[in-house]
C-alpha positions in Angstrom: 38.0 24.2 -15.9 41.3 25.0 -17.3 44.0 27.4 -15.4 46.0 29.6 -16.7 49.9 29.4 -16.7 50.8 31.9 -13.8 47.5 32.7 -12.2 46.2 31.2 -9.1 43.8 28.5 -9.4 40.3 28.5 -8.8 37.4 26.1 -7.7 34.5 28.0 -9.7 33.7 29.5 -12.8 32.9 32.6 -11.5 36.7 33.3 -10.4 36.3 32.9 -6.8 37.2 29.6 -4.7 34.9 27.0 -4.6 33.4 27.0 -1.1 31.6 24.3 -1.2 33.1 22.1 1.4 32.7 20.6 4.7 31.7 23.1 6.8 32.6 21.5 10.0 35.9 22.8 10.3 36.8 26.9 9.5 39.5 27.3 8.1 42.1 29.9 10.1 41.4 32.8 7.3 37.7 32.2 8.2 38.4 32.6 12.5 40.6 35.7 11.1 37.7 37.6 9.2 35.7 36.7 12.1 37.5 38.2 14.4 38.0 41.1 12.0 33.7 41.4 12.0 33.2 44.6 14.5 29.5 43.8 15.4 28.9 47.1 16.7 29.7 48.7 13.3 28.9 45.9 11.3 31.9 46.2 9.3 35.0 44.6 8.7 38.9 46.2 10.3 41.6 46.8 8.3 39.5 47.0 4.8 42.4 48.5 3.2 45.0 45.7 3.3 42.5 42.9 4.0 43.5 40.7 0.6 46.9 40.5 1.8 46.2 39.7 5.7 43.4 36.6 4.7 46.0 35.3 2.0 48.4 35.2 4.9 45.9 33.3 6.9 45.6 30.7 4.0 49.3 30.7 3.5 49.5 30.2 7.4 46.8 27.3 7.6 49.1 25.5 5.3 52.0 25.8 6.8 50.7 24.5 9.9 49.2 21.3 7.6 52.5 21.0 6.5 50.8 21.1 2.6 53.8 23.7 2.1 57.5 24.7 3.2 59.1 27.9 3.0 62.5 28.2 1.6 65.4 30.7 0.2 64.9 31.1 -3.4 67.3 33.1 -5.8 68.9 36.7 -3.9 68.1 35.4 -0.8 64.0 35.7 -0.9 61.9 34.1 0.9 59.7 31.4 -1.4 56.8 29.1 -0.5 57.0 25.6 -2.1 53.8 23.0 -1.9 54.1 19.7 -0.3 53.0 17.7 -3.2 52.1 14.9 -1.4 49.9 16.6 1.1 46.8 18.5 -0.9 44.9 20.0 1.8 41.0 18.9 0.9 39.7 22.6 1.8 38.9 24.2 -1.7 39.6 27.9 -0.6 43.0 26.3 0.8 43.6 24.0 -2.4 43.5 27.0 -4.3 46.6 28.2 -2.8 48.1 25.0 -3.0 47.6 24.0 -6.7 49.2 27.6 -7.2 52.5 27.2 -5.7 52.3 23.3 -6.8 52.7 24.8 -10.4 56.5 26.2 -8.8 57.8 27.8 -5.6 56.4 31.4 -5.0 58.1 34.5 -3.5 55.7 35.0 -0.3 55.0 38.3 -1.2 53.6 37.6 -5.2 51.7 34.7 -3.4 49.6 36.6 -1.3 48.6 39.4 -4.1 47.3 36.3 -6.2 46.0 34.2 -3.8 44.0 37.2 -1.7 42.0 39.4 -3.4 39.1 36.6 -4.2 39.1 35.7 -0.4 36.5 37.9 1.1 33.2 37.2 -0.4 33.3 33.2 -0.1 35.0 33.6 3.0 31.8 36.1 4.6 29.6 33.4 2.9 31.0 30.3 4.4 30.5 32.5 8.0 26.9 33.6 6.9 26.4 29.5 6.2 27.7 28.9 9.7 25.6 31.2 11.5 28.6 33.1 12.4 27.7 36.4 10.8 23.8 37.0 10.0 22.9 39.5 6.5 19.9 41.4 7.1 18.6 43.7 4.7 17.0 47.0 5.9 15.7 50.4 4.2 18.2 53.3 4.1 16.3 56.7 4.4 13.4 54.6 3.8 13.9 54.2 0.5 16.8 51.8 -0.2 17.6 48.7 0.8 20.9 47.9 2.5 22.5 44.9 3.3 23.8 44.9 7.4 26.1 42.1 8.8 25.4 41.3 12.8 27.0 38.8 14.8 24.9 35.5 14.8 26.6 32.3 17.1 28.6 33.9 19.4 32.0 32.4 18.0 33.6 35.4 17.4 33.5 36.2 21.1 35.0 32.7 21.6 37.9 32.9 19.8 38.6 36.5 21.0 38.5 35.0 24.5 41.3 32.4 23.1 43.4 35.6 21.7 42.8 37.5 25.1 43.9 34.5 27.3 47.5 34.2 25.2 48.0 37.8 24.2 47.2 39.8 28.3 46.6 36.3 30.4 50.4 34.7 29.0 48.7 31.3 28.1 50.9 28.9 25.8 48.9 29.3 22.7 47.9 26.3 20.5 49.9 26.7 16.9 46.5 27.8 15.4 45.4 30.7 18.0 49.6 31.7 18.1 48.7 31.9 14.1 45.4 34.0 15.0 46.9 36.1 17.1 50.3 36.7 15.0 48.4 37.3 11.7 45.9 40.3 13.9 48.7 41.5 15.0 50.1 41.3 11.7 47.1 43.0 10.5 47.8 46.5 12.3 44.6 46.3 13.7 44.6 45.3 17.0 44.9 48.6 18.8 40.8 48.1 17.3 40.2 45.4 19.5 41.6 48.0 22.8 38.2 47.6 24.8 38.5 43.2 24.8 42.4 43.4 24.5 43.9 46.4 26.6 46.5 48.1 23.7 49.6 48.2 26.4 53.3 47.7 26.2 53.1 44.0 27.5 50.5 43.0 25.1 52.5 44.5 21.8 55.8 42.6 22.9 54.0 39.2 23.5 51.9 40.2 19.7 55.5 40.9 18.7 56.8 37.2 19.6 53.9 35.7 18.6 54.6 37.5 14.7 58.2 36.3 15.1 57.2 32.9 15.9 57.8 32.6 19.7 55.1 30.9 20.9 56.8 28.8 23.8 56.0 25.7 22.9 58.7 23.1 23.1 57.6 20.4 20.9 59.9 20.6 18.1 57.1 18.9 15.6 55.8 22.6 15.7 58.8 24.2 14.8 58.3 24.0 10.5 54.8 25.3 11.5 56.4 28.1 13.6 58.9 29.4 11.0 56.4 29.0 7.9 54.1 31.5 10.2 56.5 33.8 11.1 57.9 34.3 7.4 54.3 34.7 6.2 52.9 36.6 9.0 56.3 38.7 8.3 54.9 39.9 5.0 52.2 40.6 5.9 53.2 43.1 8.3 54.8 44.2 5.4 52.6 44.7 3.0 49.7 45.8 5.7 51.9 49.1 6.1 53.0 50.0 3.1 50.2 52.2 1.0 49.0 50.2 -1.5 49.9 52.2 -5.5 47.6 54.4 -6.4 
């Protein structure tokens, strides 16, 4: 397959990344859209502006693989640069990779390209998990409709892990500081009120978390911390500002 000068890379011939990888190990964009899932409505929050937040999340899952850096390009923006030695092995995740491999990116042109594709292979790789179950059902008994209802009982998981750091004050791990930074990020979390009570502590500790003050010493973290705060940054950004008509 032969890529286009410009365009963001892709692992199929159909235009979407290749998802066809291990699925041992979801990748953070995967954990976000999960947590994103609202079982009782069986649809998905923040529809609107949900390219840029799981672009972020890729972005993100990079940064803290250290298969990219963030630096200050021309004027003073923000670009993202690949580590060229360090190609992550996730296809959805080497997509993004190979695309700011061809040069640096501003943060912002990198998550129009690299999320609009997201969302289907991501809800597949979840429905191939057992994550998220399809079922199809008739609609005014005439139509069939396609449903999505929680399956494995992750999501609750990893809400419990954004509960315990966001109203408990747990030291978060760098990937559920990530998690919780990019639904923050998101402007959806006043959603998630009934599991995460929407109050003033909880919105300054989301608020760190965005910024990239997740209280870990370890200074190994601290590339991770600042790639994830600049990315997480846009997308705050770009998750409030209507998109052009």
């Amino acid at each position: 397959m032969t890529r286009q000068p410009g365009r963001p890379p892709t692992g199929t011939d159909d235009g979407l990344p290749d998802t066809t990888t291990d699925l041992a190990a979801p990748s953070l964009a995967e954990d976000l859209l999960l947590l994103l899932f609202q079982p009782d409505s069986g649809t998905i929050a923040g529809e609107n502006t949900l390219f840029y937040v799981l672009g972020g999340a890729v972005l993100a899952d990079l940064g803290l693989g250290e298969h990219v850096r963030t630096c200050t390009g021309r004027g003073g923006t923000t670009t993202v640069v690949a580590v060229e030695e360090r190609p992550p092995s996730d296809h959805v995740l080497r997509s993004a990779w190979e695309y700011v491999t061809d040069k640096p990116r501003g943060v912002q042109t990198a998550l129009a390209a690299v999320g609009p594709p997201l969302r289907g292979p991501l809800l597949d790789r979840l429905v191939d998990r057992g994550d998220i179950r399809r079922r199809t059902r008739k609609a005014l008994g005439l139509f069939n409709t396609t449903v999505l209802e929680d399956g494995s009982g992750r999501r609750a998981r990893l809400l419990s892990d954004v509960h315990q750091v966001l109203v408990d004050g747990t030291v978060p791990t760098p990937r559920t500081a990530a998690l919780a930074a990019l639904l923050s990020g998101s402007g959806t979390l006043p959603q998630f009120h009934r599991e995460i009570p929407w109050t003033s502590t909880v919105i300054a500790r989301a608020k760190e978390l965005e910024q990239g003050h997740w209280g870990a010493d370890a200074t190994a973290e601290a590339v991770a911390r600042t790639v994830t705060a600049t990315i997480v940054s846009s997308v705050v950004i770009a998750a409030t500002v209507p998109p052009r008509a």
